[in-house]
C-alpha positions as CSV (number, residue, x, y, z in Angstrom):
1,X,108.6,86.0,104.9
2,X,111.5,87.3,106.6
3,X,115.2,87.3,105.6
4,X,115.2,91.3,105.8
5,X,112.1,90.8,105.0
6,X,113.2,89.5,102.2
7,X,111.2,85.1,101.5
8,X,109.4,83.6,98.3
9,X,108.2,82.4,94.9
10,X,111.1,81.0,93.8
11,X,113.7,83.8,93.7
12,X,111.2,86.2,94.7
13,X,110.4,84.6,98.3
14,X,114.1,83.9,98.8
15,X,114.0,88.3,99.0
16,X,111.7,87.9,101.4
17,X,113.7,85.9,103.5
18,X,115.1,89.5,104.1
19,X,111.8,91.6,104.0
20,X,108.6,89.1,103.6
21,X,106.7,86.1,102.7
22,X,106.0,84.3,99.5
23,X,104.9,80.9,98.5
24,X,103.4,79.6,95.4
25,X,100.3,77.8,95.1
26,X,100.9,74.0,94.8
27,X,97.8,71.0,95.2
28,X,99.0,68.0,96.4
29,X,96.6,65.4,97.3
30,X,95.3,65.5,101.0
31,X,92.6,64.0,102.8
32,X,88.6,63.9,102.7
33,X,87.4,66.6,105.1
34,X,86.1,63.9,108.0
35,X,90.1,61.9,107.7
36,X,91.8,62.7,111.3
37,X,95.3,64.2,110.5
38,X,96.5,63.9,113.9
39,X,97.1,60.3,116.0
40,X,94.3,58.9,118.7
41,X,97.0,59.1,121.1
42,X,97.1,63.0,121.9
43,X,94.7,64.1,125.3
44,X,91.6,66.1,125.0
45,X,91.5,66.7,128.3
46,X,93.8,70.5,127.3
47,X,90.7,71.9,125.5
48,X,88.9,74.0,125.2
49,X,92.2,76.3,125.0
50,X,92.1,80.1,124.4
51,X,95.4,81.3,123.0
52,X,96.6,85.2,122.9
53,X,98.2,86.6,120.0
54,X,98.7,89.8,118.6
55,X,96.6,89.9,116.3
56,X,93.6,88.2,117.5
57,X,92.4,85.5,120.2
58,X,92.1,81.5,119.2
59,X,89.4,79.7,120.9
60,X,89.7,76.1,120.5
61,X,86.9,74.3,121.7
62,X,88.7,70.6,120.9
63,X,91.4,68.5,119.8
64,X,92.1,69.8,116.2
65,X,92.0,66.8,113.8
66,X,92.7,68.7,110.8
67,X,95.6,71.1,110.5
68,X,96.3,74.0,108.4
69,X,99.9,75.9,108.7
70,X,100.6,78.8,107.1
71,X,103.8,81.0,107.4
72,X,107.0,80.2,109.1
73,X,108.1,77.5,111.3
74,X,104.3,76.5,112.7
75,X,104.5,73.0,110.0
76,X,108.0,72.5,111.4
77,X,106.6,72.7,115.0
78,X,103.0,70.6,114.3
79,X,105.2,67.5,112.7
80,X,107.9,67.7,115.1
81,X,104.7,67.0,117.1
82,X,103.8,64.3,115.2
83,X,100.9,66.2,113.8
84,X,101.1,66.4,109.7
85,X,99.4,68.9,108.5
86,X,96.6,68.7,105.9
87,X,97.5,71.8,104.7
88,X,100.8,74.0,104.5
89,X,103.0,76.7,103.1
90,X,104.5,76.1,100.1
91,X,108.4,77.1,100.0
92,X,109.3,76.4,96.5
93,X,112.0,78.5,96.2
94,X,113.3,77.9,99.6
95,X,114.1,74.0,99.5
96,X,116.8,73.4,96.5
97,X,114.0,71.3,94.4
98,X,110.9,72.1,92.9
99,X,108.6,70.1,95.7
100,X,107.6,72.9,97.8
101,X,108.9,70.9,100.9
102,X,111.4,71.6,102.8
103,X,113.8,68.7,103.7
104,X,113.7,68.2,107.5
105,X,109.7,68.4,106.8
106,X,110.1,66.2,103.8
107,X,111.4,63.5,106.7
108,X,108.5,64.1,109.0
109,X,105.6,63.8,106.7
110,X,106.9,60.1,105.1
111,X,103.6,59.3,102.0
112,X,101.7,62.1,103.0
113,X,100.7,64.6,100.7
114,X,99.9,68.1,102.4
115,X,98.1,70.8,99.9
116,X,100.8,73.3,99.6
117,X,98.8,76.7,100.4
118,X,99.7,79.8,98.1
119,X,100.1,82.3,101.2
120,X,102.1,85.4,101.1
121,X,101.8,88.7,103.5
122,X,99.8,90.1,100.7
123,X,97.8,87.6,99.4
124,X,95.6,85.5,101.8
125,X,93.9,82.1,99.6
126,X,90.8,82.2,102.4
127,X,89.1,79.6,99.7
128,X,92.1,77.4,99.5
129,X,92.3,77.4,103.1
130,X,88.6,77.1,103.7
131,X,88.1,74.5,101.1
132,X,90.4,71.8,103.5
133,X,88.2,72.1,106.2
134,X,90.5,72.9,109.2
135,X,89.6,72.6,113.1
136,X,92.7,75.1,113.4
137,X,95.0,77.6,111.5
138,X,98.6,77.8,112.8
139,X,100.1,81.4,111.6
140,X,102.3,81.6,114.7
141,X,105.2,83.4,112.5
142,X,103.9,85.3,110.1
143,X,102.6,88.3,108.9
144,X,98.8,88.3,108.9
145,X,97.4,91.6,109.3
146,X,94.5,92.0,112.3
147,X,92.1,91.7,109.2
148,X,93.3,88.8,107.4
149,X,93.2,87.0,110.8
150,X,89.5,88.0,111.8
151,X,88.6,86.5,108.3
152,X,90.7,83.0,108.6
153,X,89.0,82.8,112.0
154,X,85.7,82.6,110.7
155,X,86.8,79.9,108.9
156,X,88.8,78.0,112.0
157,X,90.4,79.0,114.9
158,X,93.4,80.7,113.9
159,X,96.5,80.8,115.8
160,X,98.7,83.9,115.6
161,X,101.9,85.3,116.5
162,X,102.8,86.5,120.1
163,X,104.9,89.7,119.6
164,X,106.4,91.3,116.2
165,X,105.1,89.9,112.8
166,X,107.7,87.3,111.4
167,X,109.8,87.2,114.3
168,X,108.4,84.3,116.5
169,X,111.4,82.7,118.1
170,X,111.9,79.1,117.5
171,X,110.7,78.3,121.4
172,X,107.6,80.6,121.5
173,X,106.6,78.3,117.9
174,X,106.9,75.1,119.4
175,X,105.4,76.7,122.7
176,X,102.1,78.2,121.4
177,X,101.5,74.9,117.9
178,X,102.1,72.7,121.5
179,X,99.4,74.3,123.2
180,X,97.4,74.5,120.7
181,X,97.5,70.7,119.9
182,X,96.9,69.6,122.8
183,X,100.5,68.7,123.2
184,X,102.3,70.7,125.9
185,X,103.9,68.6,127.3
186,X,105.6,66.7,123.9
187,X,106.4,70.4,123.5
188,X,108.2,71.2,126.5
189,X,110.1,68.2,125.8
190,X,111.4,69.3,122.4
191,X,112.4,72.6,123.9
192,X,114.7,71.0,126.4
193,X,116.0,68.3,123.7
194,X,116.7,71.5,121.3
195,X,118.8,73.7,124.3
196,X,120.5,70.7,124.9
197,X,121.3,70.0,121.3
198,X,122.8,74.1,121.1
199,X,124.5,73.7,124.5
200,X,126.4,70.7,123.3
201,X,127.0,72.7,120.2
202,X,128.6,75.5,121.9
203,X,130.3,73.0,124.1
204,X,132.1,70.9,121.3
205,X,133.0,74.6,119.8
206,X,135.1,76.5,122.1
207,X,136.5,78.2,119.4
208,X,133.1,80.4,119.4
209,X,134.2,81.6,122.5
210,X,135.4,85.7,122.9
211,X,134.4,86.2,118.5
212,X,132.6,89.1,117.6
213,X,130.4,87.7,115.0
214,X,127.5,90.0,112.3
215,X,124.6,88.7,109.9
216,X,123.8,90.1,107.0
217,X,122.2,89.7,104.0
218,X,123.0,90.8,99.7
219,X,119.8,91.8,98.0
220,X,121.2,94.7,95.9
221,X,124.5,94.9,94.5
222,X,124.5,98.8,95.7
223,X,123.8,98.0,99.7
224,X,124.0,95.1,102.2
225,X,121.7,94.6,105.1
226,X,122.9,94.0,108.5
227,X,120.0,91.8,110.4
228,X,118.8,93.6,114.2
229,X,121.1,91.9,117.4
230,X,117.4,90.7,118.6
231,X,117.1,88.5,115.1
232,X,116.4,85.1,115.8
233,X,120.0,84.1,113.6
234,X,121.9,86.4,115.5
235,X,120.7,85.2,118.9
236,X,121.0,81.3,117.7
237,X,124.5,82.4,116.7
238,X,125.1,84.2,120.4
239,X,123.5,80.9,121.9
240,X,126.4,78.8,120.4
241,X,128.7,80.8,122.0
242,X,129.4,84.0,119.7
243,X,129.3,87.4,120.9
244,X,127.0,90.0,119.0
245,X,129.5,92.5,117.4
246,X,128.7,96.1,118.3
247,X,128.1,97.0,114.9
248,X,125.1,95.0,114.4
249,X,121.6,97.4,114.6
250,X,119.6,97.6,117.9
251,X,116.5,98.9,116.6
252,X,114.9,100.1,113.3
253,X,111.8,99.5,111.1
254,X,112.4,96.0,110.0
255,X,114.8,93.6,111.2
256,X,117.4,94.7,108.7
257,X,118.9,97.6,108.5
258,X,120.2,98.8,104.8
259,X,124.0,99.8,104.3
260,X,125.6,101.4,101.7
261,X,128.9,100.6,100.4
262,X,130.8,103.1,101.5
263,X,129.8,102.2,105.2
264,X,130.4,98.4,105.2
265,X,134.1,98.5,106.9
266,X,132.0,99.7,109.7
267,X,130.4,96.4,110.2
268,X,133.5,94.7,112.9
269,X,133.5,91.6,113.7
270,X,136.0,88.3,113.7
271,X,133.0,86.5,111.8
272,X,130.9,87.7,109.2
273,X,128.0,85.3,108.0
274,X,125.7,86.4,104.9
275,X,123.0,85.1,102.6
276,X,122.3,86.3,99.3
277,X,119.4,86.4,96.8
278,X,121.6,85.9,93.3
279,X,124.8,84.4,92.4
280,X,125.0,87.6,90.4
281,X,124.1,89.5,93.6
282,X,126.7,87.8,95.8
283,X,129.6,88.1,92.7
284,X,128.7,91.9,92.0
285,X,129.7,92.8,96.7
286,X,131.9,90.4,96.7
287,X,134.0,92.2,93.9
288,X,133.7,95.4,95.4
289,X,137.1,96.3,97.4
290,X,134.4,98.4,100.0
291,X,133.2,94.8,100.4
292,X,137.0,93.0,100.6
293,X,137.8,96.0,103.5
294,X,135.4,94.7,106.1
295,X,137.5,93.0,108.8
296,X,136.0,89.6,108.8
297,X,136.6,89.4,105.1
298,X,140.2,90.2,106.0
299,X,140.3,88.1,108.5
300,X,139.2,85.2,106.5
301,X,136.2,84.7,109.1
302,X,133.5,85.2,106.5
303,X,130.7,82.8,105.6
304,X,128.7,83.2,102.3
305,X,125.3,81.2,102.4
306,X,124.0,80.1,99.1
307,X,121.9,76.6,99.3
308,X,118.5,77.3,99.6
309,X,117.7,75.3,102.1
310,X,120.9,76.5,104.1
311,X,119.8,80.2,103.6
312,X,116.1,78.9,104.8
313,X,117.5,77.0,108.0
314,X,119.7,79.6,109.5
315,X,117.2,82.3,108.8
316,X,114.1,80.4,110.4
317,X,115.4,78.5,113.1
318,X,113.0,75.7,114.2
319,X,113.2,72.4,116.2
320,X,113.1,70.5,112.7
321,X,115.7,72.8,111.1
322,X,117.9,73.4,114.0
323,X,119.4,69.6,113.7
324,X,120.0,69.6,110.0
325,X,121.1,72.8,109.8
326,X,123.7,72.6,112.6
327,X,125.5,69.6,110.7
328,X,125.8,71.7,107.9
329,X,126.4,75.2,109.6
330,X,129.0,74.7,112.4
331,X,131.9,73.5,110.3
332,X,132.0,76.5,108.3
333,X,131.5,78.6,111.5
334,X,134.2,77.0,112.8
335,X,136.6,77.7,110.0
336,X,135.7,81.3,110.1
337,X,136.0,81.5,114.1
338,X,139.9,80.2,113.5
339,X,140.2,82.6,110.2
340,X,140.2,79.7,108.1
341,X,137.6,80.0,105.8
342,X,138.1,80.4,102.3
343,X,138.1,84.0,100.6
């Protein structure tokens, strides 16, 4: 789905994490068509709703009791809402285990079993989809196409995303899957508890403070991709008190822009964070002395990402992933602010 546009089927979607989406089909059990996947305790009084997107309008004439998600971050927003989905992408390939689930949603979703849907930007399953009976599709970050989202409304109203495909911000997610659940005001609430959880962040982490820092990604052994300033990993890193290196791309045809070798000393910056698609990938730049040049790597301020799940988190940041990532990702951050972290 999105690291460069790079995210799925097994190694293939963890590419798309830099240029697209992947899943692979997966049935798990779920329940009968007329089972209520959402609590008695959420209003109707919000509905009928009509939400905008750019790809199409959602209509929902009432309180959705079955849930389909499809794409990034809208299962992550529906069970932080205490909503589990009857349906939902599969991200084998993105979790560190085989079970398609990613760990924060593995929390949220306790004995049930969610069919994992077989979505990727190419490849809609409209009779997988269709054959779980859904009062509402959530695709609020992804990269359905005006076409693909005409035909998943006829099956349910489907929810899209506001602005630029794959690039939904974490707040607009919980924002729109709120609203369209009937649950705005559970949803405000997690927006407030997650800026508070990144201001304390920052807080605890003056170190941040006055370092350049870039995001990238290692997809090829013959080029490195530097991720747009308006990516939502750089801005989460800016949030915590970084400050966007000059080097980093304001504009091009993905959210990545491609590097060659030769130009990687011109990526500056005290902190250097990266993902990468292969161990064999990562080895094959990290050997190259164009690589060892740039000055974070220098500077001993570069962080490698290889989990997963880690490489998942910090590329999709949600109100589910943001917690259980930040436990993981601001020691190593911090290392790398002081020019500490290991070469």
């Amino acid at each position: 789905m999105r690291m460069i546009r790079t995210l799925s089927v097994p190694t293939a979607c963890i590419a798309a994490l830099a240029l697209a989406g992947c899943g692979s089909s997966s049935s798990s059990g779920s329940s009968s068509p007329r089972t209520s996947s959402i609590g008695t305790t959420s209003p109707s009084a919000a509905f009928p709703v009509t939400i905008d997107s750019s790809v199409g309008t959602a209509t929902i004439t009432k309180q959705p009791q079955r849930v389909v998600a499809i794409g990034w971050g809208s299962q992550d927003a529906a069970l932080a809402l205490g909503v589990k989905p009857v349906g939902m992408q599969d991200m084998t390939g993105n979790t560190g285990n085989n079970t398609g689930i990613l760990p924060w949603d593995k929390a949220k979703l306790g004995t049930s079993k969610p069919e994992l849907i077989n979505y990727v930007s190419d490849k809609v399953p409209y009779e997988q989809i269709a054959a779980l009976h859904p009062d509402v599709i959530l695709a609020v970050d992804s990269g359905l196409t005006k076409t693909e989202w005409s035909q998943l409304n006829h099956i349910a109203p489907t929810v899209g995303y506001p602005g630029v495909a794959w690039q939904t911000s974490w707040q607009d997610q919980i924002g729109i899957v709120g609203k369209a659940l009937g649950r705005t005001s559970e949803a405000a609430a997690l927006e407030k508890s997650t800026n508070a959880l990144i201001s304390k962040a920052r807080a605890d982490h003056p170190e941040f403070r006055g370092k350049t820092v870039a995001f990238g990604s290692g997809t090829a052994t013959d080029s490195f991709n530097l991720y747009l300033a308006s990516d939502s990993r750089v801005q989460l890193l800016k949030e915590l008190g970084f400050t966007i290196s000059s080097s980093m791309p304001k504009s091009g045809t993905s959210f990545a822009v491609p590097l060659s070798l030769e130009r990687l000393d011109t990526i500056d910056s005290d902190v250097l964070v990266s993902w990468y698609l292969s161990s064999g990938v990562q080895k094959s730049l990290e050997g190259s002395p164009l690589f060892k040049r740039m000055p974070a790597v220098r500077r001993h301020g570069y962080v490698p990402i290889t989990d997963p799940a880690m490489v998942f988190a910090t590329s999709s940041v949600t109100v589910l992933s943001l917690p259980w990532m930040l436990d993981r990702y601001l020691p190593l951050l911090s290392k790398a602010a002081d020019g500490k972290a290991s070469s």
